[in-house]
Structure formats: structure tokens, C-alpha cells
BAVO-75478 format. One line per field, with one value per residue (C-alpha): x, y, z; residue in three letters. Coordinates in nm, 4 decimals, padded with zeros to 6 digits, always signed. Layout:
BEGIN
u	[X|...]
v	[Y|...]
w	[Z|...]
resn	[ALA|...]
END
This chain:
BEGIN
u	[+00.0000|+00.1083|+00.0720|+00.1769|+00.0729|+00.0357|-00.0663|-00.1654|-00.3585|-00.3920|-00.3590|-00.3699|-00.3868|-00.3626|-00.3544|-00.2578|-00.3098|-00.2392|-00.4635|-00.6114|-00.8287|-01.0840|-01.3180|-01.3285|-01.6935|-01.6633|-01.8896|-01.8835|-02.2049|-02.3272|-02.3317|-02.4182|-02.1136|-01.8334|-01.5477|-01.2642|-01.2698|-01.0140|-01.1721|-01.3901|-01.1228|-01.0260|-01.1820|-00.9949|-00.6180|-00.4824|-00.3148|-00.4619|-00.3702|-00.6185|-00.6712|-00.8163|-00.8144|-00.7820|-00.8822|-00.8262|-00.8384|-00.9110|-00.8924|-00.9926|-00.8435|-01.1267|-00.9239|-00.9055|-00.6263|-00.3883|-00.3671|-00.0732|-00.2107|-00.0201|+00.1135|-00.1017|-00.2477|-00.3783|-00.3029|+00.0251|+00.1514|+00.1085|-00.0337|-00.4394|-00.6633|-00.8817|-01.1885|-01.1581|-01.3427|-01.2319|-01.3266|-01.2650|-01.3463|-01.2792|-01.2406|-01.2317|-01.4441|-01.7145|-01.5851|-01.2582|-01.4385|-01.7370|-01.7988|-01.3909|-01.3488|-00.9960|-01.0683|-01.2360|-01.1781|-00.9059|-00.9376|-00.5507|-00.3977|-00.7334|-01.0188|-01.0783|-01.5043|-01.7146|-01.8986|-01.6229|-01.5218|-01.7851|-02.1511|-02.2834|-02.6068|-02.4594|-02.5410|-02.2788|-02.2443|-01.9706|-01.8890|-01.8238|-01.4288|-01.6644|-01.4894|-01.6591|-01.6963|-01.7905|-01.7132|-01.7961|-01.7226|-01.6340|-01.6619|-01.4642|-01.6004|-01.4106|-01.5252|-01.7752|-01.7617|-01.9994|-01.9748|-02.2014|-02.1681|-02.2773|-02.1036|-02.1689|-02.3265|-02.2880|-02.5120|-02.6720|-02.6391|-02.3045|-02.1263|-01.8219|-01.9620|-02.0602|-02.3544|-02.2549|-02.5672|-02.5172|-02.8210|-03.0559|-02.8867|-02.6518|-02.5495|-02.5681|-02.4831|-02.4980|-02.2890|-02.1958|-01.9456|-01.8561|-01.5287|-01.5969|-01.3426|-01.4522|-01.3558|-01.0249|-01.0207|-01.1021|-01.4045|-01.6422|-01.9756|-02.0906|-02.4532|-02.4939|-02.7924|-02.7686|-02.9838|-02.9657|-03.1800|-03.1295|-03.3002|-03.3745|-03.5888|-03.8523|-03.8307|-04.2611|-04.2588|-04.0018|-04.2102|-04.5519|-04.3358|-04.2496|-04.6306|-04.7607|-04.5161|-04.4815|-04.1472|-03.9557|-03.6280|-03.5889|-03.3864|-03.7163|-03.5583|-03.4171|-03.7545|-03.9066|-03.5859|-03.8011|-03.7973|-03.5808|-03.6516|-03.5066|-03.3590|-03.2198|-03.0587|-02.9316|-02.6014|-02.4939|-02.0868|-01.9050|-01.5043|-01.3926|-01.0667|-01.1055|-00.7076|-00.3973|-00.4073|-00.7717|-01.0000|-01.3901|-01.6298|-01.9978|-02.1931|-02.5457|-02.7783|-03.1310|-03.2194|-03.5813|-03.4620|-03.7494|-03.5183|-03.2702|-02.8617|-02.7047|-02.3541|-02.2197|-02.3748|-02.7097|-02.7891|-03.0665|-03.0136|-02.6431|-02.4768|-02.1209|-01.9136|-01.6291|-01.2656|-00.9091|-00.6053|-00.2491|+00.0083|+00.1421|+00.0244|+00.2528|+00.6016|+00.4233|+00.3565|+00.3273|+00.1079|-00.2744|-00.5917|-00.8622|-01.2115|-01.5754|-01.9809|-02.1880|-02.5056|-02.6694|-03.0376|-03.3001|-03.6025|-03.9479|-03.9515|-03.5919|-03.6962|-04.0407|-03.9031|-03.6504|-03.8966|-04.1128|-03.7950|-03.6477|-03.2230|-03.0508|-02.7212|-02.5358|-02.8049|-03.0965|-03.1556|-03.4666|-03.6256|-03.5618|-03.5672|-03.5139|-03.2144|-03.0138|-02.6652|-02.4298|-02.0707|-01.7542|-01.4088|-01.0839|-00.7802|-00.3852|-00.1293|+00.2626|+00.4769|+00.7379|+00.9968|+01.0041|+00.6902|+00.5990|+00.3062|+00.1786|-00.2411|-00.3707|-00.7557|-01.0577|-01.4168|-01.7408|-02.0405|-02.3401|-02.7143|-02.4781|-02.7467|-02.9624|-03.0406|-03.0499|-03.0034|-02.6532|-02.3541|-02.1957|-01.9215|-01.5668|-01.3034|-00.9129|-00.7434|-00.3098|-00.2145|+00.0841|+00.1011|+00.4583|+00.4445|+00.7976]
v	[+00.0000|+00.3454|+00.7009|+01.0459|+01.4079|+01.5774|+01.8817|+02.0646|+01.8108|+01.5955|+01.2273|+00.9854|+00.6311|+00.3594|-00.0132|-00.3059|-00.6806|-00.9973|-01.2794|-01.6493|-01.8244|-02.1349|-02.1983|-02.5278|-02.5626|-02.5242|-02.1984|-02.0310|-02.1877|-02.3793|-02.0495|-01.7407|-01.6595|-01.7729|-01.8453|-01.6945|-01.3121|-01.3209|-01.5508|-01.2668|-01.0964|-01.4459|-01.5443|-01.9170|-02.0887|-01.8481|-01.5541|-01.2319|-00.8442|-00.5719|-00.2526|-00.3122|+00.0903|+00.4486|+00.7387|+01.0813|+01.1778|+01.5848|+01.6741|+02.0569|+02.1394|+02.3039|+02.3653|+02.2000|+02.0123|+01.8375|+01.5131|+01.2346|+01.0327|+00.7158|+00.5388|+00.2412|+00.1120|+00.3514|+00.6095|+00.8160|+00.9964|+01.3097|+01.5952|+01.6643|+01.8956|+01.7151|+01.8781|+01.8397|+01.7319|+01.4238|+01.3784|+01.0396|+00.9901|+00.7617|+00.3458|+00.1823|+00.0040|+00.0877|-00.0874|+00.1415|+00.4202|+00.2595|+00.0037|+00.0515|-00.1682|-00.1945|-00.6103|-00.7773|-00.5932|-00.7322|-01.1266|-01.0990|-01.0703|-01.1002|-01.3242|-01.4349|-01.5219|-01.2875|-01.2146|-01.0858|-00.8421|-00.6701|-00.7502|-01.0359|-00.8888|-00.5398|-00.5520|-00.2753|-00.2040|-00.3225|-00.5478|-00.9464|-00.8446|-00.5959|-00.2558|-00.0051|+00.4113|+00.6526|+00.9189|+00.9256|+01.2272|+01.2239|+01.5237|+01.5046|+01.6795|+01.6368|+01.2816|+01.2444|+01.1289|+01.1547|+01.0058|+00.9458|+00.8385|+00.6790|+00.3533|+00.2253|-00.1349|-00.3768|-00.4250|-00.7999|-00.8857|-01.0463|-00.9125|-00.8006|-00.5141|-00.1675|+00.0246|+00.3779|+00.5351|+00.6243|+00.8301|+00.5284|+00.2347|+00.3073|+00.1946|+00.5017|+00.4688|+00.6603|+00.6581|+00.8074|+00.7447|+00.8317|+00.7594|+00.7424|+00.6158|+00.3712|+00.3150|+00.5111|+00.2193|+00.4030|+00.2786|+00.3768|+00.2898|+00.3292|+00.3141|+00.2329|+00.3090|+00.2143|+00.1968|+00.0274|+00.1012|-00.1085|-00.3929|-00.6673|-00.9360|-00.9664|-01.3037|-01.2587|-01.2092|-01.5416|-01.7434|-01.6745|-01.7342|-02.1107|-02.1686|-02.0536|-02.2781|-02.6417|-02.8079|-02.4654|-02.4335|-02.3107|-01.9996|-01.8123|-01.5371|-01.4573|-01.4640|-01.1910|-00.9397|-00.6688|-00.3388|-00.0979|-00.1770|-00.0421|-00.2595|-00.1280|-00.2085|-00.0885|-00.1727|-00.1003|-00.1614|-00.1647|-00.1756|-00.1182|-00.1691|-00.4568|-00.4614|-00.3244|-00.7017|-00.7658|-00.5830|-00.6735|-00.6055|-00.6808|-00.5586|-00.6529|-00.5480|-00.6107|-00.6032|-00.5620|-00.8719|-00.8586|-00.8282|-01.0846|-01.0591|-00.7117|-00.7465|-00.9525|-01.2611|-01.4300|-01.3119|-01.0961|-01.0293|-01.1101|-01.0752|-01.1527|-01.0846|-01.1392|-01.0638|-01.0259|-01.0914|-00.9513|-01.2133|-00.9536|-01.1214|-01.4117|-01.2733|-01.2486|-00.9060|-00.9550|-01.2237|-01.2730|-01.4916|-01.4263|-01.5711|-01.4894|-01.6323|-01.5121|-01.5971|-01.5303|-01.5449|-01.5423|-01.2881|-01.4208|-01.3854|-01.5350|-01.8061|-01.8707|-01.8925|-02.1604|-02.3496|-02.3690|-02.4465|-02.2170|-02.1564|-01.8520|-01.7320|-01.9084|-02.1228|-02.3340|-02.7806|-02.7697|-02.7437|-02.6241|-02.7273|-02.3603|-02.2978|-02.0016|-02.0400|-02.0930|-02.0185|-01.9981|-01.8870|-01.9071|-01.7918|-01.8071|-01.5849|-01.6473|-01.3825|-01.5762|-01.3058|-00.9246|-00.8263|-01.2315|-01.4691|-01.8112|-01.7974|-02.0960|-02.0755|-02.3030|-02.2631|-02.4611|-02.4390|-02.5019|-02.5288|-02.4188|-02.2311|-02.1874|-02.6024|-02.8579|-03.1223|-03.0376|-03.0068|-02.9297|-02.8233|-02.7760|-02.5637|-02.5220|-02.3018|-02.1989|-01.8585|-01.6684|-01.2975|-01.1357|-00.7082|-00.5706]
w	[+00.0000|-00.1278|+00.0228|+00.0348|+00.0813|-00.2350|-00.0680|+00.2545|+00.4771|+00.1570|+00.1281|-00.2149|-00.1635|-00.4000|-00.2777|-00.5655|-00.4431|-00.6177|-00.4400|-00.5053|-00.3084|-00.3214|-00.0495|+00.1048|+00.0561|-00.3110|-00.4162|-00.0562|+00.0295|+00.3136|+00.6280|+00.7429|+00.9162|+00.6927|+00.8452|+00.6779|+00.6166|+00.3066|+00.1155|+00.0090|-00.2184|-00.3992|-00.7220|-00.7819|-00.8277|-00.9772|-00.8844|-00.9865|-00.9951|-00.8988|-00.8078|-00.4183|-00.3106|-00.5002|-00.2855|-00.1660|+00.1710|+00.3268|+00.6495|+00.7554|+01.1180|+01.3612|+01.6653|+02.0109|+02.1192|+01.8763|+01.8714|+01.7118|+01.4650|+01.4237|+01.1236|+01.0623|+00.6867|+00.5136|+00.7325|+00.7687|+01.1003|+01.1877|+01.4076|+01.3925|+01.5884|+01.7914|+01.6137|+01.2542|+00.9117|+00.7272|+00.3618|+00.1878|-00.1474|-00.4224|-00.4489|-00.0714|+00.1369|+00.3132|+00.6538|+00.5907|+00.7870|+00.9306|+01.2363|+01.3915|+01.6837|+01.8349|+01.9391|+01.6369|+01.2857|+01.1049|+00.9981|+00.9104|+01.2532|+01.4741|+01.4570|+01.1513|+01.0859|+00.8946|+01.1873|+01.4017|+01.1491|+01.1389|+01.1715|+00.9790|+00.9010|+00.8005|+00.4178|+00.3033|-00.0639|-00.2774|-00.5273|-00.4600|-00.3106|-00.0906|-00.2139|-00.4307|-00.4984|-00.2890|-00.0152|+00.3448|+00.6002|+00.9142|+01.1900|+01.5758|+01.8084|+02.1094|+02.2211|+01.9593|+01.6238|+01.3480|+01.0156|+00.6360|+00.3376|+00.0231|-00.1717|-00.5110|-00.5175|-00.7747|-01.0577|-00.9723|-00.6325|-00.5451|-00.8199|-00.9342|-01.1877|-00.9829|-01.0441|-01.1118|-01.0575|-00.7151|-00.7441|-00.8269|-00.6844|-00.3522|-00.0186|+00.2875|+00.6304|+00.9257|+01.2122|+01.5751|+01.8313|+02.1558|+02.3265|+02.7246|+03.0279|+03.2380|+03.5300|+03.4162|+03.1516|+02.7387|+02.5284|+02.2665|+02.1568|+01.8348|+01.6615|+01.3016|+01.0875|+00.7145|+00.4016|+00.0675|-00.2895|-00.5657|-00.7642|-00.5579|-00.5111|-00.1816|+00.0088|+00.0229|-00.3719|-00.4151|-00.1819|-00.3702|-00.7036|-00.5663|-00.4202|-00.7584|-00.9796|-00.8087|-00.9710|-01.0646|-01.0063|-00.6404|-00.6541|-00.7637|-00.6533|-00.9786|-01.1220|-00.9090|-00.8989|-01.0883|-00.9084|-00.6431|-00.3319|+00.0514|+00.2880|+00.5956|+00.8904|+01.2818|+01.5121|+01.8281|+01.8608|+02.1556|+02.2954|+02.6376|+02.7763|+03.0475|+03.2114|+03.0314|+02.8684|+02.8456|+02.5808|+02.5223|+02.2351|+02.1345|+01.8095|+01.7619|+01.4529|+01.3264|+00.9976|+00.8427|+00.6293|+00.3785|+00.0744|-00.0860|-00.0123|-00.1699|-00.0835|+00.1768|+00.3529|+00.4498|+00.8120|+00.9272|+01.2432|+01.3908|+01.7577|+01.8520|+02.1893|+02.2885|+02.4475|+02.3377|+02.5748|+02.5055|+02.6404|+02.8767|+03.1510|+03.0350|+02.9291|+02.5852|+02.4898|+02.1633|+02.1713|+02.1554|+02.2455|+02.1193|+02.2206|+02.0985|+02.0538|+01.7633|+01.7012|+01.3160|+01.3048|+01.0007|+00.9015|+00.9032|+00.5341|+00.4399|+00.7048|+00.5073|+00.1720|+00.2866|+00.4388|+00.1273|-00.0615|-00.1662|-00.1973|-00.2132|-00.2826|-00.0360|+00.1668|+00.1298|+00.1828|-00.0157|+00.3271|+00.6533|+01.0394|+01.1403|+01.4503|+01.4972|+01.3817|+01.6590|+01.6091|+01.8455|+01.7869|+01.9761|+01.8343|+01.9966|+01.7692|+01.8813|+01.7712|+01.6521|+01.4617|+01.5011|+01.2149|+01.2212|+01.3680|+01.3734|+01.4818|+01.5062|+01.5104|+01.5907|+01.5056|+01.6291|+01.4141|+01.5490|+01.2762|+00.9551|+00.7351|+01.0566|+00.9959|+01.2548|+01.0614|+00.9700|+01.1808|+01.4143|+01.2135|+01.3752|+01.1560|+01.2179|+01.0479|+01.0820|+00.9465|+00.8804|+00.8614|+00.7995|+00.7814|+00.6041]
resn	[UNK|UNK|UNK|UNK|UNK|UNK|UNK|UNK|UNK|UNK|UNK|UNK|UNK|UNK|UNK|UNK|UNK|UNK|UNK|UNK|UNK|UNK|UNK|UNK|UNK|UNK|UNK|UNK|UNK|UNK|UNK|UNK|UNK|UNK|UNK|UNK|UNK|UNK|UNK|UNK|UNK|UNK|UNK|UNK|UNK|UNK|UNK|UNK|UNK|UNK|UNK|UNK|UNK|UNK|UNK|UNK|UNK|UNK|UNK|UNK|UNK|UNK|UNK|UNK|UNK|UNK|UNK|UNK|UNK|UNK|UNK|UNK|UNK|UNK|UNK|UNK|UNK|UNK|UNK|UNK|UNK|UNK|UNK|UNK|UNK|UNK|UNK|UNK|UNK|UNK|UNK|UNK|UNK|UNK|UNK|UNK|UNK|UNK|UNK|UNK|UNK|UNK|UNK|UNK|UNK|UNK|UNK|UNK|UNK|UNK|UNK|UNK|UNK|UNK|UNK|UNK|UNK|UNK|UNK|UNK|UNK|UNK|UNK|UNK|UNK|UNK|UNK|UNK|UNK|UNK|UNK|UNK|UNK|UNK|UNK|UNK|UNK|UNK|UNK|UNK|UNK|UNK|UNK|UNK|UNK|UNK|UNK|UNK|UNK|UNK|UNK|UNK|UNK|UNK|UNK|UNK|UNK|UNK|UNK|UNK|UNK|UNK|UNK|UNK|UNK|UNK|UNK|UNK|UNK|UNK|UNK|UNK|UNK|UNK|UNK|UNK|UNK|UNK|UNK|UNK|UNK|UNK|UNK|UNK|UNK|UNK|UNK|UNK|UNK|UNK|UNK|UNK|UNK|UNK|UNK|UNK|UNK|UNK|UNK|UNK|UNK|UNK|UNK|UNK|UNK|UNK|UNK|UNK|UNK|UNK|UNK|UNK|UNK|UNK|UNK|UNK|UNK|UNK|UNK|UNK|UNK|UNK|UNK|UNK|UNK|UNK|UNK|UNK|UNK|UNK|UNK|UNK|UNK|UNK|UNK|UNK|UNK|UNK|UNK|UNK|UNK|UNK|UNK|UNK|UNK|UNK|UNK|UNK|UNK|UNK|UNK|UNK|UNK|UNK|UNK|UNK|UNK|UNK|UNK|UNK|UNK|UNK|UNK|UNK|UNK|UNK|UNK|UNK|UNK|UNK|UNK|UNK|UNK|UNK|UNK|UNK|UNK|UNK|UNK|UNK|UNK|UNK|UNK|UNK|UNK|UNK|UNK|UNK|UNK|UNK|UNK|UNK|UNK|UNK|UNK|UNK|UNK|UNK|UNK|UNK|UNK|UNK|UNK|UNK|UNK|UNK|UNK|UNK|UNK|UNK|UNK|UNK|UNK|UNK|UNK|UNK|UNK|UNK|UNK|UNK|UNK|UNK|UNK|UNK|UNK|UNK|UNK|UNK|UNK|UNK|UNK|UNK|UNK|UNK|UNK|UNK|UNK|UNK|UNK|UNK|UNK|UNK|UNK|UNK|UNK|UNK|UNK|UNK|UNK|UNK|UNK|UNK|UNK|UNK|UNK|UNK|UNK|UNK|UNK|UNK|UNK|UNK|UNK|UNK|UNK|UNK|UNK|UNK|UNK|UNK|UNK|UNK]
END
């Protein structure tokens, strides 16, 4: 990742990556809550070049105290007032500025499912590697933060193509945080609100189409996609600072889950909690556990057509013996060399696709992740 200041309070960004990637369960079916956050970006065997990021980023100083700003990805040190105006505009993705949280964000060096990343049932609009076009601002205000936006979508749902006509078809979101001490220990909460318009199909709509035409083939919902419709959505995201070693987090969001997949996964209405530990406590600074519950539930109308049938884009038996998706995660990374770890990672799933006829499922995964 590239960046530099091209002028005052200016920043340009551009991000290449070369990626490959296939799924164990073949087409990335079978869950909710996926359990591998990079498979996202990988489109088969082979290794392929493209452009992940392209944007500008403005900030306008207000005053207040200056604070440091330190170097991290996508984000160069540096001096800021405390109350200030950030502009970012361009190609990134929407979770670049929205729903932070300092204990379960990034699935290279932290937990690793879908739902720990960010809710499961947030809906955000990109294309299929979940980046896309847009701008979102951001004002501080001493301990509060506020922040909108708007992101291009892609033209079918699940794509790779993005709609353009971010006046039509777009993705906005809404958010405010507050950073509070507690106890003398920091934390924030944050509350998400966010709203998507495009052409999608209605689980009520799909349902009727399989009712009406006995023997069809069961993702009706390709029959019925025939108009722009609203879905919409609202989180609550927490982080507090437990010990000097011990940090927890929680988001939960409900969805009005009337409308078909846009973007990301099949979950209406998602929770997950959770803590992670620093191995300071052990001689192992530089070391982390991580451990965490979510818990993925289905709409009354994505629930419906699945019972009557119906499959979707990444779920559906042909029937349905309806349980909330169950899924725990535990994670131990060993710093093993300066910029270098070893995670090994476990996950439990409990009703995969919200079925209790299958599973459980258990998962282990071993990554590497090397910084130079």
C-alpha cells in the first residue's frame, strides 16, 4: 500500500493486491457466518492483480487540542486537531471508515469469521471483493464522532460489476461514536444506521413465485428481482478496555430482512461478543488470544421462503428445520519473529445455514502474517 501528501492536509492512496483463493466448501455456500474473512477478495487458483483501493483523503483542522495520529495502513503519522473534518473519497471500502473496533476488525492478525469483522447482518455495498466508490465524512467533536456516506453497489447482487448510478442504486450509512473512560479504563460505543436502494428481489414475492409454480427451479428469486426496493438495517458496537491485557467487544444489529442478499452474507439479524487478551500477563507481549460467541439469526420472510424451498445465494436444503446459527471462535497468535506470527484458530459451528439437521461443524485453520 502506497501514500503520500500531495498537498496541505492531503492524502492519495492507492492499494494493488495480487490474491487467489478457493473456499473449502466449493462456491462459498453452506453459512451465514463464513469463516474466513479473506476468502472474500479471492476469485480461484490463480493468482490475480487488482486494483483493491484508489482514494483521496481531506482533512480541515477546527481547533481543540492536537492530537498524534499514528502510522497504521492507510493512514500516515502526523499531528491533527482534535476537532476536525475528514473527507474520503474515491475506491475503498465501506468498513474502511465505518464500524472501527480496536478487538475484532481485522481477519488478518485477529479473529478471523465474517462475523467478528464486522456484523454479519450489516449488508454494506460493494462489489463481490466488498470494495466499491464513494465518499464518506467524518466530523470530531471532542469525544464524539460523526460520520455518512454513500457507496456504489454492484449491478446484480453479489457481483463483481458496480452500479454507477449512485443516485438510483446506492449503499448510505450513518454513524456516531462516543469515546468514554470507564472506570479510568477508554471505550467507545458506536450506533450504526444504514440503508440500501437497488433492484432486488422480496423473500414474500419469491415465496408466492415457488407456491404458484410447483417443480420450478428453487432460486425463484431470480424470477421476481423486478424493481428498487429499501432494505435497511441498525447496530450497536461496543469496545472497552477490560485490564492493560484484556479488551472486550460486542456488536449486535437487526435487519428488516425482507429483501434478498445485496452485498455480503445471508444473516438478518447477527450478535457476537467477545474478548481479546495480550500475552502480557505471560512474558508475551506480543502475543494474543482471542475468544468470541456469535449468534446469526433469520427474518421471518428469508426463514419462510426456505422453508417452502427455496435456496438462495449461499443457503438453502430444499427445506428447513429452522435454529439459529451458533458459532464460536478461539484464536492463539505467537509472535514468533520481530513483524511475524503463527495464529492458530478453531471454530465450532453449530445449525450451519440456521439447519439442525446439519452439523456441528468444527473448523481449524493456521495462518501466517509477515508485515515488512
Amino acid at each position: 500500500h502506497w501514500g503520500f501528501r500531495p498537498w496541505q492536509d492531503g492524502e492519495l492512496y492507492f492499494n494493488p493486491e495480487v490474491t487467489s483463493g478457493v473456499p473449502f466448501s466449493g462456491n462459498l455456500v453452506g453459512m451465514g457466518g463464513f469463516t474466513n474473512g479473506e476468502i472474500t477478495r479471492a476469485g480461484g487458483s490463480n493468482l490475480k492483480l487488482y486494483r483493491q483501493r484508489l482514494f483521496v483523503r481531506q482533512t480541515w483542522n477546527h481547533g481543540g487540542e492536537q492530537e498524534q495520529i499514528e502510522s497504521d495502513f492507510n493512514q500516515m503519522a502526523g499531528l491533527v486537531d482534535k476537532n476536525r473534518f475528514v473527507l474520503t473519497a474515491g475506491n475503498f471500502s465501506t468498513l474502511d471508515v465505518f464500524d472501527d473496533n480496536a478487538y475484532a476488525k481485522d481477519p488478518r492478525t485477529q479473529f478471523m469469521n465474517w462475523g467478528n469483522w464486522t456484523y454479519a447482518s450489516y449488508d454494506y455495498a460493494a462489489d463481490a471483493r466488498g470494495f466499491g466508490w464513494g465518499f464518506a465524512g467524518e466530523w470530531y467533536q471532542d469525544n464524539w464522532v460523526l460520520r455518512f456516506g454513500r457507496m456504489s453497489g454492484p449491478k446484480t447482487p453479489n457481483g463483481l460489476p458496480v452500479d454507477f448510478a449512485l443516485g438510483k442504486h446506492y449503499g448510505d450509512q450513518f454513524e456516531v461514536e462516543h469515546a468514554h473512560m470507564l472506570g479510568e479504563r477508554p471505550g467507545k460505543v458506536r450506533v450504526l444506521a444504514w440503508r440500501n436502494r437497488a433492484v432486488l428481489a422480496s423473500f414474500s414475492d419469491a415465496t408466492a413465485y415457488l407456491a404458484a409454480h410447483p417443480g420450478t427451479d428453487p432460486q425463484t428469486i431470480f424470477n421476481v428481482r423486478d424493481g428498487v426496493k429499501t432494505k435497511y438495517g441498525i447496530g450497536l458496537n461496543i469496545e472497552q478496555e477490560i485490564s492493560r491485557n484484556v479488551g472486550f467487544f460486542m456488536r449486535a444489529m437487526k435487519t428488516d430482512g425482507r429483501t434478498e442478499t445485496y452485498a455480503f452474507t445471508e444473516v438478518d439479524d447477527s450478535l457476537s461478543t467477545g474478548l481479546l487478551i495480550k500475552g502480557g500477563a505471560w512474558g508475551r507481549a506480543d502475543d494474543t488470544v482471542g475468544l468470541s460467541f456469535m449468534q446469526n439469526r433469520l427474518s421471518n420472510d428469508r426463514r419462510n421462503f426456505l422453508e417452502a424451498g427455496g435456496i438462495s445465494f449461499f443457503i438453502g436444503d430444499g427445506s428447513l428445520s429452522y435454529k439459529p446459527e451458533n458459532i464460536f471462535e478461539g484464536f492463539y497468535s505467537v509472535n514468533v519473529y520481530k513483524n511475524t506470527w503463527l495464529t492458530a484458530d478453531y471454530q465450532r459451528i453449530s445449525n450451519p445455514a440456521y439447519n439442525a439437521s446439519r452439523g456441528p461443524v468444527n473448523v481449524y485453520a493456521f495462518r501466517m502474517h509477515t508485515e515488512f
